[in-house]
C-alpha positions in Angstrom: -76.3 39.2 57.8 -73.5 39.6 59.8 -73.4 42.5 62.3 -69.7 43.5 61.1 -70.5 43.3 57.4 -73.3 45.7 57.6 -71.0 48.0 59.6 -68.9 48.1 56.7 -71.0 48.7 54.1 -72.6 51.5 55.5 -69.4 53.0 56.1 -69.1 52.8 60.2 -65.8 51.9 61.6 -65.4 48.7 63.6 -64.7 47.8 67.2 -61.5 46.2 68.4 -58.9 43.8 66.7 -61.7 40.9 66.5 -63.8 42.7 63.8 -60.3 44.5 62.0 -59.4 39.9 62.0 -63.0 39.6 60.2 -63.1 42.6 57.9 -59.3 41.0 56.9 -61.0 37.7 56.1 -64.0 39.2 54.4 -62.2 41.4 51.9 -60.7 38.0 50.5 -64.1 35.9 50.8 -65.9 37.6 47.6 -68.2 35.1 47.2 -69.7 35.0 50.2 -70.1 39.0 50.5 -71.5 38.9 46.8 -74.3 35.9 48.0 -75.1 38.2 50.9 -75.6 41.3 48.9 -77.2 39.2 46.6 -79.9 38.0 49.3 -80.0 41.0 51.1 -81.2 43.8 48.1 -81.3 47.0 47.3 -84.5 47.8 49.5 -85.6 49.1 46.2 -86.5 49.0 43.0 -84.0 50.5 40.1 -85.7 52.1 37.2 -85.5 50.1 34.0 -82.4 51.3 31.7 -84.6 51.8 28.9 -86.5 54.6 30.3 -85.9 58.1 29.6 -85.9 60.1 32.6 -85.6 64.1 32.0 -82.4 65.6 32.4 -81.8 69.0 33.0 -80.7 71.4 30.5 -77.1 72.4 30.2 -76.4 76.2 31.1 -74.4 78.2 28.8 -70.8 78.5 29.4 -70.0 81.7 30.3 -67.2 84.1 31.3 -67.2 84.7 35.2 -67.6 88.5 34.4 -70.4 88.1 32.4 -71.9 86.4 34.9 -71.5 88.4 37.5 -72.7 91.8 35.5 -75.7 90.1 34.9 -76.5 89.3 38.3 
């Protein structure tokens, strides 16, 4: 993968004019940043759509002075 790229998608700024030229020239080449992601991965697994993970409740909407006499 190429240094620069990385850089960018991990949200570090680049050094000098050479790598502002190739972060220019990447933003147009979709293809080739989409075959490196693509090659690359996650790293990790994503959990299958289909399953149910638990979700909190949601708390009761409240007044800000009832909550704060109840504290």
């Amino acid at each position: 993968m190429m240094e620069v790229l990385l850089r960018i998608w991990v949200g570090h700024a680049t050094h000098g004019i050479t790598d502002r030229y190739t972060v220019d020239a990447l933003k147009r080449d979709v293809k080739l940043r989409r075959e490196t992601a693509e090659q690359v991965g996650l790293g990790f697994q994503l959990p299958d759509l289909e399953t149910k993970l638990p979700v909190a409740p949601i708390a009761p909407n409240k007044p800000l002075d009832q909550i704060a006499a109840s504290i």
